[in-house]
NUDOLUM-972019 format. One record per residue (C-alpha): residue number from 1; z, x, y; residue in three letters; chain. Coordinates in steps of 0.5 Angstrom, whole numbers, plus 500, padded with zeros to 3 digits. Layout:
N
REC pos   w   u   v code unit
REC NUM   Z   X   Y  ALA    A
...
% end
This chain:
87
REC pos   w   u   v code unit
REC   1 228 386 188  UNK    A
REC   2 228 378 187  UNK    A
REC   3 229 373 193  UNK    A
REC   4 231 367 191  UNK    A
REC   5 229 364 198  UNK    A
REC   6 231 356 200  UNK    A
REC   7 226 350 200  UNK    A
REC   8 226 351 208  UNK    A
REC   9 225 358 208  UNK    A
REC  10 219 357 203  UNK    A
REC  11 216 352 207  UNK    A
REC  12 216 357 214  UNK    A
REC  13 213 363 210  UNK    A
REC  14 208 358 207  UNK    A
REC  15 206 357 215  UNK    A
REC  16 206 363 216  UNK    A
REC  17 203 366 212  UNK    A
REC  18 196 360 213  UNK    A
REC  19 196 362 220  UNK    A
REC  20 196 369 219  UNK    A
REC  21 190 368 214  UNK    A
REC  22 187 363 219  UNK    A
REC  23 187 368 225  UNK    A
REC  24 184 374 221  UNK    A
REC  25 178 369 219  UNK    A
REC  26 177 367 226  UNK    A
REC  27 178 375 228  UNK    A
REC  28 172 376 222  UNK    A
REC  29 168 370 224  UNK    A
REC  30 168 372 231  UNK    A
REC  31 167 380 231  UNK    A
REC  32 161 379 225  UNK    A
REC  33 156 381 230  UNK    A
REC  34 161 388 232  UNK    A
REC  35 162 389 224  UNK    A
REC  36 155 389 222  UNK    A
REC  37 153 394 227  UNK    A
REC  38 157 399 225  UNK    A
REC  39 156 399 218  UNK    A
REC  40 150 400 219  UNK    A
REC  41 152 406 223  UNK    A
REC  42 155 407 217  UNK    A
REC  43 149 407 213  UNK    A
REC  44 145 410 219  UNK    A
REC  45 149 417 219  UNK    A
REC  46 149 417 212  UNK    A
REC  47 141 416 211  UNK    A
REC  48 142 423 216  UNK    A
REC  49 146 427 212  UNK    A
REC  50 152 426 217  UNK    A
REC  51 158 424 212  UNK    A
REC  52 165 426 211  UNK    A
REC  53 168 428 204  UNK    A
REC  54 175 423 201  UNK    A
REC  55 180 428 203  UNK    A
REC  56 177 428 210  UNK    A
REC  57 177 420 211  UNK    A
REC  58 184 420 208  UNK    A
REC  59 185 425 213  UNK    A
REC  60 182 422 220  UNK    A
REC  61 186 415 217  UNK    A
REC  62 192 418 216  UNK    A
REC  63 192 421 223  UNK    A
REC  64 189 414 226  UNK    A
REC  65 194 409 223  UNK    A
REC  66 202 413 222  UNK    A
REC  67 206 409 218  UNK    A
REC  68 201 403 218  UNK    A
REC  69 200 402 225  UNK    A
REC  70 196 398 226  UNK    A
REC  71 189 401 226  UNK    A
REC  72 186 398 233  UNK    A
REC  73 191 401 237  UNK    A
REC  74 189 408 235  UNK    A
REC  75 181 411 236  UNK    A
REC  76 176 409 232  UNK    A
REC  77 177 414 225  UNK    A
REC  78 169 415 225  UNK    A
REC  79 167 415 231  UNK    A
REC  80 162 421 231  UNK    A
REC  81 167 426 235  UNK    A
REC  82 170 425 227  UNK    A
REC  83 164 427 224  UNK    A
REC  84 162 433 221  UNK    A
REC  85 156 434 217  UNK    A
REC  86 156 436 210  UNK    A
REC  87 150 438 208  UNK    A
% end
């Protein structure tokens, strides 16, 4: 489908959109420390072993977010009530 959208309604989307794309850096920016510990988890619980396969991750996500929700409003996928050792 194509929109063919007036010069106003172009200029309102553009704003938007910048806005949006600022408010997710801050989030970034500020949340950086929070990002980096649980990746490190993440490396952590697989140097342990403790990994789950695709289909499960696509699984526990599907669950967290339906309809794509937004993801913080539902309990983190993997956290470690979620994980289950593959080994």
């Amino acid at each position: 489908m194509i929109l063919e959208l007036k010069p106003d309604q172009e200029r309102v989307l553009d704003q938007a959109f910048a806005v949006i794309q600022e408010q997710y850096q801050d989030w970034m920016l500020a949340d950086r420390d929070a990002i980096a510990a649980q990746i490190e988890e993440g490396f952590r619980q697989a140097d342990r072993g403790e990994l789950i396969d695709a289909d499960e991750a696509l699984r526990i996500l599907q669950i967290a977010a339906p309809n794509g929700a937004s993801p913080d409003r539902c309990p983190h996928p993997f956290s470690s009530r979620h994980v289950r050792s593959t080994i």
